[in-house]
N, C-alpha and C positions, 0 to 999 in steps of 0.2 A: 511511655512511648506509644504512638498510635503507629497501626498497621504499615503506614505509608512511612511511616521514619526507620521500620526494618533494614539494618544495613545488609543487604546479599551479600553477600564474599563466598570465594570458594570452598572455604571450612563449611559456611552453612549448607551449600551446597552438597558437600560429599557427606555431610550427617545425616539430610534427608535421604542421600540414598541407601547412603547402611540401614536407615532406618524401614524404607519401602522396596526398594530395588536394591538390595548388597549386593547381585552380582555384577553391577555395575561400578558399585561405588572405588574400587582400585583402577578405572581409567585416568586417565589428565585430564584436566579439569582448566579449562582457559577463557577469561571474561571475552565475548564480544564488543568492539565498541557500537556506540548509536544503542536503540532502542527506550522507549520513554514512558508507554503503557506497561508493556513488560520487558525484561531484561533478559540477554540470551547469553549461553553459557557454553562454550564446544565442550564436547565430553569424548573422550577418544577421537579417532578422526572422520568417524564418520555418524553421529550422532551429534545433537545439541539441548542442554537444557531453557525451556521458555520458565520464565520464572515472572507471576504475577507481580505486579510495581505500584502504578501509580491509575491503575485500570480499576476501575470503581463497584464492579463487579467480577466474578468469575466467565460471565457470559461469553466475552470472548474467546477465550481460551477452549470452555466448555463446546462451542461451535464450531472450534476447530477440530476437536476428536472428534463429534458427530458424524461432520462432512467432510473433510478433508479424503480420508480413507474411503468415501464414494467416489468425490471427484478427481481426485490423483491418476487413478490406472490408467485416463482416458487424455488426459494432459499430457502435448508433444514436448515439454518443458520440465525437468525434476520442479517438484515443491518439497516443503517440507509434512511430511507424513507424521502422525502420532504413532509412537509405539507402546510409551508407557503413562502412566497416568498418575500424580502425583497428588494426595491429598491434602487440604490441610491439618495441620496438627498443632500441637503445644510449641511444637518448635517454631514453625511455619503458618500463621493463620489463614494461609490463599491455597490457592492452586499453584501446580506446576506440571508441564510436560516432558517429556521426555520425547525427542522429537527426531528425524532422520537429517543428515546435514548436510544443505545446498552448496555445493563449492564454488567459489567465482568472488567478483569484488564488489560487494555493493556500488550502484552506478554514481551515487553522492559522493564516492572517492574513488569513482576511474573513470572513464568515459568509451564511446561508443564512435569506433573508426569507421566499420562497415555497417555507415548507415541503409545498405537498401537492403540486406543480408539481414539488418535486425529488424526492420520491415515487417519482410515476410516472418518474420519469425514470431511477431508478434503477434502479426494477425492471423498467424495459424494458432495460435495460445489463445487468442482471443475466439475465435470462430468452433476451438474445443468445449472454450469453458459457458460459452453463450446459449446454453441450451434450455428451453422451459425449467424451469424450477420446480419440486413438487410443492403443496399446500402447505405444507409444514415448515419449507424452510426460513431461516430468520428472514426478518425486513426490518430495515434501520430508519427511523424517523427522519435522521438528516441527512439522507443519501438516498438515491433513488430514485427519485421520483422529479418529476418536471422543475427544472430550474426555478422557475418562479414560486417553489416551495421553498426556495432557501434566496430568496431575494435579500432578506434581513443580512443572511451572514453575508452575502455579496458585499452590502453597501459599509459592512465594519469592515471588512478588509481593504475596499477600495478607497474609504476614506481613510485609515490608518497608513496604509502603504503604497497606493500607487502613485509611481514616480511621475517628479514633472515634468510635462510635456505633451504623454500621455495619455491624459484620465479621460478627453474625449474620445479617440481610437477604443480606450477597453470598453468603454460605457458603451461604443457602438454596436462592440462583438455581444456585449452582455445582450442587453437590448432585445437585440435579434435574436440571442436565444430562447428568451424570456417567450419572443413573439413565433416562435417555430411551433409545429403541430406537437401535440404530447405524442408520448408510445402508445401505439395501437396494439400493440403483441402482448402473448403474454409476457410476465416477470420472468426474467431471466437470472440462471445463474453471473452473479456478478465476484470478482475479487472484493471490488468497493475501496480501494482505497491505493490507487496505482502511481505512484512516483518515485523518485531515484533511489532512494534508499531502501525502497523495498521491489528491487528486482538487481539481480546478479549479472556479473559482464567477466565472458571470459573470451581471449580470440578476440576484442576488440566487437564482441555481438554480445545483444542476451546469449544466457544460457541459464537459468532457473526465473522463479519468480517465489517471492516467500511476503512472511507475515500476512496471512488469511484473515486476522482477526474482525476485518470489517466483510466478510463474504456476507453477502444477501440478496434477494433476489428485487430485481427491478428493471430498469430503465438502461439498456447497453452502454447510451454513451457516456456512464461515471467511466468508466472504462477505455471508452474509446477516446477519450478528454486524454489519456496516452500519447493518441500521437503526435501532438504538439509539447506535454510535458515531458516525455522520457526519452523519444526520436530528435536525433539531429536533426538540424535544419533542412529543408529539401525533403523530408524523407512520408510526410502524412500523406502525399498526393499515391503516393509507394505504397503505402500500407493501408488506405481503402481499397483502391486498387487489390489487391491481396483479397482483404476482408472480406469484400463483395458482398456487404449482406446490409450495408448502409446506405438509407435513402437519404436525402437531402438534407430533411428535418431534422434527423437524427445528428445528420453531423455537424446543421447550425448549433442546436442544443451542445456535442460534444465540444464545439469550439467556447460555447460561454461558459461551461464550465472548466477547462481546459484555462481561460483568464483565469475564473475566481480560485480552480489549485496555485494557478503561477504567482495570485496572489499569497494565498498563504504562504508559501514556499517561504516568501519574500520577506514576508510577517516572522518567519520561526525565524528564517536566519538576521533579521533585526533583533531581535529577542534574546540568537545568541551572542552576539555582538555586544549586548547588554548585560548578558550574563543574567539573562532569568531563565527562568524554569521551564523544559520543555523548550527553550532554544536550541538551536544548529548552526553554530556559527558560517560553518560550508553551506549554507543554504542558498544564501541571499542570493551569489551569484546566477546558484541554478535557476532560481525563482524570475530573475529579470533575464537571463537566457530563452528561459520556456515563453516569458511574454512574449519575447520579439516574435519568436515562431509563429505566436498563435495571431500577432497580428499582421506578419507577412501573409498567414493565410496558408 
């Protein structure tokens, strides 16, 4: 059995923690649904365990105890925080966290009423978490950096999945963001990887944001590519407004990538539909939702 064919279950679960943390290990123990790199586990009610999956490295995770515990305090939004630290072992070959637990509904299974309320909310999250980065921190090869560095993955997703009718409108938003000025600023703290299922809806607003695993520093608008994928309709002209820290270019760029997410989106929930690996079957719709947005504009 290779690493990746591990079945988690809750026994294995509360073994590791008799094994590392036993004062933990007499909480309830309840699977999360979603997650695909790693799998998340509630442990009491306010706690969760991250548990390594199909994630090729510990890097992730490992980036998340780093930084998360620096950038949390200052975050108007709960994340989830490390508190305990989970080794590999005989039992266990990966990592795993022990982590603090966001409450709300992931947005992939609820939806967002007060769109101008989660707006501002966002782009107060956004204009926290936006701040220079130090030299150290991670940077992710395909994230970050000026659109026209991931042209390649643009053209597999829009040849695999964008719908008909379409493909001129997205090629035009692409296009233009390809042709927008690069970031001039420094690398900024980013999430890096902003879409429905990884941020919490409670009250019909955000209220958390979780899975850090792709945080690194770069180019704001992987980030801002938000307000067309996770904002109801109507609501991105609301939420730069808010932001205030977005010049033009930045938001052409935010918007061509903001397609190439709605593609993917589109892509995983195809995938679940077909029942392969690393599908969402709840995807698809969000995926061609977030399109319309981005090409209303």
């Amino acid at each position: 059995m290779t690493h990746a064919d591990i079945e988690i279950t809750a026994d294995l679960v509360r073994d590791l923690l008799r094994e590392q943390h036993p004062d933990l290990a007499d909480l309830a123990i309840r699977e999360v649904a979603g997650g695909w790199g790693n799998q998340m586990w509630r442990l009491g009610t306010d706690l969760a365990v991250r548990m390594q999956r199909m994630d090729p490295t510990p890097e992730f995770q490992l980036n998340e105890r780093r930084w998360l515990p620096v950038l949390a305090p200052r975050l108007p939004l709960p994340v989830p925080t490390p508190v305990r630290s989970g080794e590999p072992s005989a039992r266990f070959p990966k990592h795993w966290t022990v982590m603090t637990w966001v409450p709300g509904d992931p947005l992939d299974r609820s939806s967002i009423s007060r769109g101008d309320h989660a707006a501002g909310t966002l782009a107060g999250f956004l204009r926290a978490l936006h701040v220079p980065a130090p030299a150290d921190a991670p940077v992710r090869g395909d994230r970050g950096g000026h659109p026209k560095t991931c042209a390649d993955g643009f053209d597999r997703l829009f040849h695999a999945v964008v719908p008909d009718g379409l493909a001129d409108d997205v090629r035009t938003v692409w296009d233009d963001a390809v042709a927008a000025p690069e970031w001039e600023g420094p690398p900024l703290w980013m999430h890096g990887d902003l879409h429905p299922a990884n941020v919490v809806v409670s009250d019909g607003t955000l209220s958390g944001v979780i899975d850090f695993g792709d945080m690194s520093a770069g180019d704001p608008a992987w980030d801002l590519a938000a307000a067309w994928v996770i904002l109801p309709a109507g609501a991105a002209s609301r939420f730069f407004d808010a932001y205030a820290q977005a010049d033009a270019g930045t938001i052409r760029r935010a918007r061509g990538l903001a397609a190439m997410k709605s593609l993917f989106l589109l892509l995983t929930g195809r995938n679940g539909d077909l029942g392969l690996p690393g599908g969402k079957p709840g995807w698809g719709p969000a995926g061609r939702a977030a399109l319309d947005r981005v090409l209303r504009g």
